[in-house]
C-alpha positions as CSV (number, residue, x, y, z in Angstrom):
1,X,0.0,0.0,0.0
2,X,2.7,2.3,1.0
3,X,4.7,2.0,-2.2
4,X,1.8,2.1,-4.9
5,X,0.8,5.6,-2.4
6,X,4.4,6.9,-2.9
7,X,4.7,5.7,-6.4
8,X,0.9,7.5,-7.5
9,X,1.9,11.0,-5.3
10,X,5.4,10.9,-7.3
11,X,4.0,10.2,-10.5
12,X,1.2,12.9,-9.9
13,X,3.5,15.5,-9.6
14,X,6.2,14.3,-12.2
15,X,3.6,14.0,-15.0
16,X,1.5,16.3,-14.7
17,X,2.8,20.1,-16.0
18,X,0.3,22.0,-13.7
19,X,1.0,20.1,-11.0
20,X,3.9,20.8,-8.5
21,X,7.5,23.8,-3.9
22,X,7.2,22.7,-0.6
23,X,3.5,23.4,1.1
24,X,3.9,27.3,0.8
25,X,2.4,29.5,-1.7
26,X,4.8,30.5,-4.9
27,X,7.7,32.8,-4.5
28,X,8.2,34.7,-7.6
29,X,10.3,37.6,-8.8
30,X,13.0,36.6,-7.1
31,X,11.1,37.2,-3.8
32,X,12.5,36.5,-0.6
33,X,9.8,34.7,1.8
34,X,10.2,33.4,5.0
35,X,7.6,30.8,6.0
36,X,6.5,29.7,9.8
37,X,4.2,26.7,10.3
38,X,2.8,25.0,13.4
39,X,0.4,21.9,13.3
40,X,-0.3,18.9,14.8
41,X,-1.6,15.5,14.1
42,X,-2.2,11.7,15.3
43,X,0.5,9.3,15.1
44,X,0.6,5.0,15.8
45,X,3.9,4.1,17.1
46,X,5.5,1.0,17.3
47,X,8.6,0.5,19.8
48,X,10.4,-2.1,21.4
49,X,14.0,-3.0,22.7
50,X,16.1,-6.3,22.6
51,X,16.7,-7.3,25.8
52,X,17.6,-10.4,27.9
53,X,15.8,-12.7,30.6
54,X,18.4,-13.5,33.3
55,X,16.8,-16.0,34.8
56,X,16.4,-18.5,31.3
57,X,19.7,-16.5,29.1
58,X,18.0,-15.6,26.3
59,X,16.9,-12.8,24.5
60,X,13.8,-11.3,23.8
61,X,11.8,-8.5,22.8
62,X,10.1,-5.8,25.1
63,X,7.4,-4.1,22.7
64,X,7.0,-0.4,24.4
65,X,3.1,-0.7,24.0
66,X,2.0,-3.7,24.8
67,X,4.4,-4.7,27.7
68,X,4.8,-1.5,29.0
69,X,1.9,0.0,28.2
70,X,2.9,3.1,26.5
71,X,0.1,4.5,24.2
72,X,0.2,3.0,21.0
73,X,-2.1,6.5,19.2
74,X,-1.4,10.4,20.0
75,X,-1.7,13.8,18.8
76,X,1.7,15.3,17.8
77,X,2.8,18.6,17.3
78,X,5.0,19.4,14.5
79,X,6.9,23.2,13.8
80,X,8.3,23.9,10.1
81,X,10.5,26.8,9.2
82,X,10.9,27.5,5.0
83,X,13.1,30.5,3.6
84,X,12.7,31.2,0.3
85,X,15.8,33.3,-0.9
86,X,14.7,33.7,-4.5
87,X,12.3,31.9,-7.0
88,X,14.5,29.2,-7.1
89,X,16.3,28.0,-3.9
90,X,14.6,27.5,-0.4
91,X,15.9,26.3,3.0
92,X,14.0,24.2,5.8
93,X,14.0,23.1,9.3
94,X,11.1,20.9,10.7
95,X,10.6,19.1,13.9
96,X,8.5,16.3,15.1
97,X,7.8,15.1,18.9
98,X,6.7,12.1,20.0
99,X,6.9,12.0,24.2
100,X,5.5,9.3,26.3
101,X,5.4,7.6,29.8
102,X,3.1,4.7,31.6
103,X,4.0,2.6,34.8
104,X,3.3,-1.4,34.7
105,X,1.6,-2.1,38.1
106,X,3.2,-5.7,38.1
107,X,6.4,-6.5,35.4
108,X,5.3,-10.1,34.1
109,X,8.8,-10.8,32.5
110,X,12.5,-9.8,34.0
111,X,14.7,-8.4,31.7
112,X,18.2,-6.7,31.3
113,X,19.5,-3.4,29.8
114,X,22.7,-2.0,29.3
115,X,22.7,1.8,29.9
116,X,25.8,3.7,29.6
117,X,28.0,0.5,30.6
118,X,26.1,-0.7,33.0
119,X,23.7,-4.0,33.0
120,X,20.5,-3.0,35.0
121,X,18.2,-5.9,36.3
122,X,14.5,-5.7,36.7
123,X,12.7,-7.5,38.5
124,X,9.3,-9.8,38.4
125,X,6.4,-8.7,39.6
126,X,8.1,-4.9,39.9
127,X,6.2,-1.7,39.4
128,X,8.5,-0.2,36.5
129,X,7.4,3.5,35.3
130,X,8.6,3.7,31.7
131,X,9.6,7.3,29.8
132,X,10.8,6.6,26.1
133,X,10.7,10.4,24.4
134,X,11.8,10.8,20.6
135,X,12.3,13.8,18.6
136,X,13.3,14.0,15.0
137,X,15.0,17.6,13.2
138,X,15.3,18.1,9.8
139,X,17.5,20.7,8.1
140,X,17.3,20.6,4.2
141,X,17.6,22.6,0.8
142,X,15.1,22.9,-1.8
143,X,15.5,23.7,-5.9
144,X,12.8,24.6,-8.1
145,X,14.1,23.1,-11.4
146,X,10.6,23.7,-13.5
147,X,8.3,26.7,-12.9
148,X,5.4,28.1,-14.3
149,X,3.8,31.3,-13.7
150,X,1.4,29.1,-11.2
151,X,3.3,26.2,-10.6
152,X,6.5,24.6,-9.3
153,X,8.3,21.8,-9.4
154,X,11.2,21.2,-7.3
155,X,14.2,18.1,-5.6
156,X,15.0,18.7,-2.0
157,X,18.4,17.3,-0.5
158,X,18.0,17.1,3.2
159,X,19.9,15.5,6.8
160,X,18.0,14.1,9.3
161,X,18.6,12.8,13.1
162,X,16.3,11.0,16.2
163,X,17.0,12.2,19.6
164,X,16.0,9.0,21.5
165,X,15.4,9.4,25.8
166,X,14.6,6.2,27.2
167,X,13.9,6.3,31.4
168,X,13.3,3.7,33.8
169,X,12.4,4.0,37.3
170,X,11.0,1.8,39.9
171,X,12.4,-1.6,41.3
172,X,15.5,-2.1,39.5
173,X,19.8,-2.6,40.7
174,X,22.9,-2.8,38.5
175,X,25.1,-5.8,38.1
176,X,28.7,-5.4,38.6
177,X,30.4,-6.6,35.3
178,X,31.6,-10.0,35.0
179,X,29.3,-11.0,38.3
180,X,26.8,-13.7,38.8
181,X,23.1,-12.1,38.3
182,X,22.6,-13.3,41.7
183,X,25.4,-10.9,42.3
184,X,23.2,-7.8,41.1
185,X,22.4,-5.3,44.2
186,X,18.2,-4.4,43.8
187,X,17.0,-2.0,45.1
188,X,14.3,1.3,44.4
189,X,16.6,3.7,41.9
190,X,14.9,7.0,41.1
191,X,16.0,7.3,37.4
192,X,17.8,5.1,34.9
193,X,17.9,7.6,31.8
194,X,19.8,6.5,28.4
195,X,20.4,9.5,26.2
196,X,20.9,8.7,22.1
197,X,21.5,10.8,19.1
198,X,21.4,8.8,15.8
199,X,24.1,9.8,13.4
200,X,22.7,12.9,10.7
201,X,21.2,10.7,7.7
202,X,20.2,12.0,4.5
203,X,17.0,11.7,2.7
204,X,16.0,13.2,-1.0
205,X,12.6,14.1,-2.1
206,X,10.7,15.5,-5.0
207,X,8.0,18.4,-4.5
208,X,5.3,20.9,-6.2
209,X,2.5,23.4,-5.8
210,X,0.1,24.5,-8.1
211,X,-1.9,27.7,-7.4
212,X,-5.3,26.2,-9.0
213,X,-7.5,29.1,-7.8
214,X,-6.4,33.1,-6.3
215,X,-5.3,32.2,-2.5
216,X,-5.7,28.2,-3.3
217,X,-2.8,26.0,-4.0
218,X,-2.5,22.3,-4.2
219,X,0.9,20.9,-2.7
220,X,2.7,17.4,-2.8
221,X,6.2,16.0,-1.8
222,X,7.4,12.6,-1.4
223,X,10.4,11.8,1.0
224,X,12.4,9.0,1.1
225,X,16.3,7.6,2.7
226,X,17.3,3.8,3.8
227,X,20.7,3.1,5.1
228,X,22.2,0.3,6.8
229,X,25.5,0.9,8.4
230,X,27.6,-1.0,11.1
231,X,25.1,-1.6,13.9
232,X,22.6,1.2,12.6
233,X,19.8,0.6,10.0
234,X,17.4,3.7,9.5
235,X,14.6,4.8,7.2
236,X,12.4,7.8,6.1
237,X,9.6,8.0,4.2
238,X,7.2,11.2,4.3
239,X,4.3,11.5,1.7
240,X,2.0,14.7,1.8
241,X,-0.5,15.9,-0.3
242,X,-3.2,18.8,0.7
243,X,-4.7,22.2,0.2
244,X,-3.6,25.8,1.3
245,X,-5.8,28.8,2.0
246,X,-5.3,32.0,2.2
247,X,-6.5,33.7,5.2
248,X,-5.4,36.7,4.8
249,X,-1.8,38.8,3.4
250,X,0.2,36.8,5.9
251,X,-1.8,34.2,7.7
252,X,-3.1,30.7,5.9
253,X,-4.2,27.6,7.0
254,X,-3.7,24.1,5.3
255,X,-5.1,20.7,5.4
256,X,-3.4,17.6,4.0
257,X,-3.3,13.9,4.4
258,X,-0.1,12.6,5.1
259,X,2.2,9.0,6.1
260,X,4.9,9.4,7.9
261,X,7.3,6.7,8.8
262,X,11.3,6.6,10.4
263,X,12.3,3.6,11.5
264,X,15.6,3.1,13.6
265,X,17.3,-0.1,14.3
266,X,20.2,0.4,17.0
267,X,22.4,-2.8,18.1
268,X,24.2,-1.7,21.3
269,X,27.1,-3.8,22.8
270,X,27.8,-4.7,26.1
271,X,31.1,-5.0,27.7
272,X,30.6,-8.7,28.6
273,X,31.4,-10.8,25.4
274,X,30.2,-7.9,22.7
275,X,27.3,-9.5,23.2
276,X,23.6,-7.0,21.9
277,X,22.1,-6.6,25.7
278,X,19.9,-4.0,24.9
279,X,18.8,-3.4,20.7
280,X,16.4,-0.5,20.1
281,X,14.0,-1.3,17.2
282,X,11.8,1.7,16.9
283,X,8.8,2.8,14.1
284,X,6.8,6.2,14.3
285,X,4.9,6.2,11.7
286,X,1.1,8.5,11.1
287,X,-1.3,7.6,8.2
288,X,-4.4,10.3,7.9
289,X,-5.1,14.1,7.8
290,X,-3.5,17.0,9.6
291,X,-4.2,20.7,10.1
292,X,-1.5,23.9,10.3
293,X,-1.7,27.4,10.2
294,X,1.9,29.0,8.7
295,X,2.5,32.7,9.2
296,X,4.0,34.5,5.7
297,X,6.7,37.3,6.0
């Protein structure tokens, strides 16, 4: 489903010669235009974590949502800057957040993490408070290669990165390295926080707008980067389509349907035999409509 969505938005705006920049009006005249927009919409997330039972050896998967109860569906907030510093050539920044946090009354499964060298044990039948924040930035550039006098058509180079926050507090102890897990001192910690920043990865798109009324303009762009590198595989895909209005000189509002996806696969080592104590394997992806309002000046 995804691919034929991706394949139709791209061939939509490819084929089409009234079809086409980003989800802003036209610049023309060699007008510089800065663009601010703040929206919001719902996502589905899917997360989980590689860990390992200490009491059978063996590893298995946490999921976020169902073990740990961490809401599957929320409404997101999402900020995008756009600087248009002539007809042809535009800059942009966006940001996504996705924050969340539930406690499990009674942990049904132990399980191991490694956080920042450390092998942390928790316990059966615990009460375990989970946090597990992501952000994603995006800085990118943007080049109109076919215009009309109510059209464009434009490629977009752009770098990427996931700030990734995952917190654990409630009945949990660290093992000392190299000891026996009976070795491993429990007791009530307050916060077990590990902090990561995936690498900046690129992504390449293809984007237009056609202005099919005065103050109306139909947008697209299709988004897409895959990489697999070491003990890192990530991916992107963002696919918008949707209508702007013009509210007034400076003000509009737009609504588009949109699916969103960036998948992260991180294989973290341990010091005790390189072996992959805690692997994050994390999906935030939205399919439906969202709503903005962008500010023109």
């Amino acid at each position: 489903m995804l691919k034929r969505l991706g394949i139709s938005v791209l061939a939509l705006i490819a084929t089409s010669p009234c079809l086409a920049a980003d989800d802003s009006p036209l610049v023309s005249n060699a007008e510089s235009k800065t663009v601010i927009r703040i929206g919001g919409f719902y996502s589905n997330s899917n997360s989980s974590m590689d860990v390992t039972n200490p009491v059978l050896g063996e590893d298995f998967k946490i999921d976020f949502e169902q073990d740990l109860n961490l809401e599957e569906t929320q409404f997101l907030p999402f900020f995008e800057i756009f600087h248009h510093f002539n007809d042809k050539h535009l800059m942009f920044i966006d940001w996504k957040q996705l924050h969340r946090n539930a406690t499990v009354q009674s942990l049904s499964t132990p399980f191991q993490v490694d956080i920042d060298d450390k092998i942390f044990d928790v316990k059966v039948g615990s009460q375990l408070k989970t946090t597990l924040n992501i952000d994603i930035a995006r800085i990118g550039y943007g080049y109109n290669f076919y215009q009309g006098n109510n059209y464009n058509i434009g490629i977009s180079l752009g770098l990427h990165a996931m700030f990734i926050k995952t917190g654990f507090e409630g009945t949990i102890g660290a093992c000392i390295e190299g000891e026996n897990i009976d070795g491993c001192g429990v007791s009530a910690i307050p916060n077990v926080v590990d902090e990561k920043i995936t690498a900046p990865l690129p992504d390449i798109g293809l984007y237009g707008t056609y202005e099919f009324a005065p103050g109306f303009s139909f947008s697209a762009h299709a988004q897409y980067f895959q990489i697999k590198l070491d003990d890192l595989k990530g991916r992107l895909i963002d696919v918008r389509a949707g209508i702007e209005a013009e509210i007034s000189k400076n003000w509009h509002m737009s609504a588009a349907f949109n699916y969103y996806e960036v998948d992260v696969d991180y294989a973290q080592k341990s010091g005790i035999d390189d072996a992959n104590i805690a692997n994050y394997n994390l999906s935030y992806s939205f399919i439906g409509p969202m709503l903005s309002v962008s500010y023109h000046f």
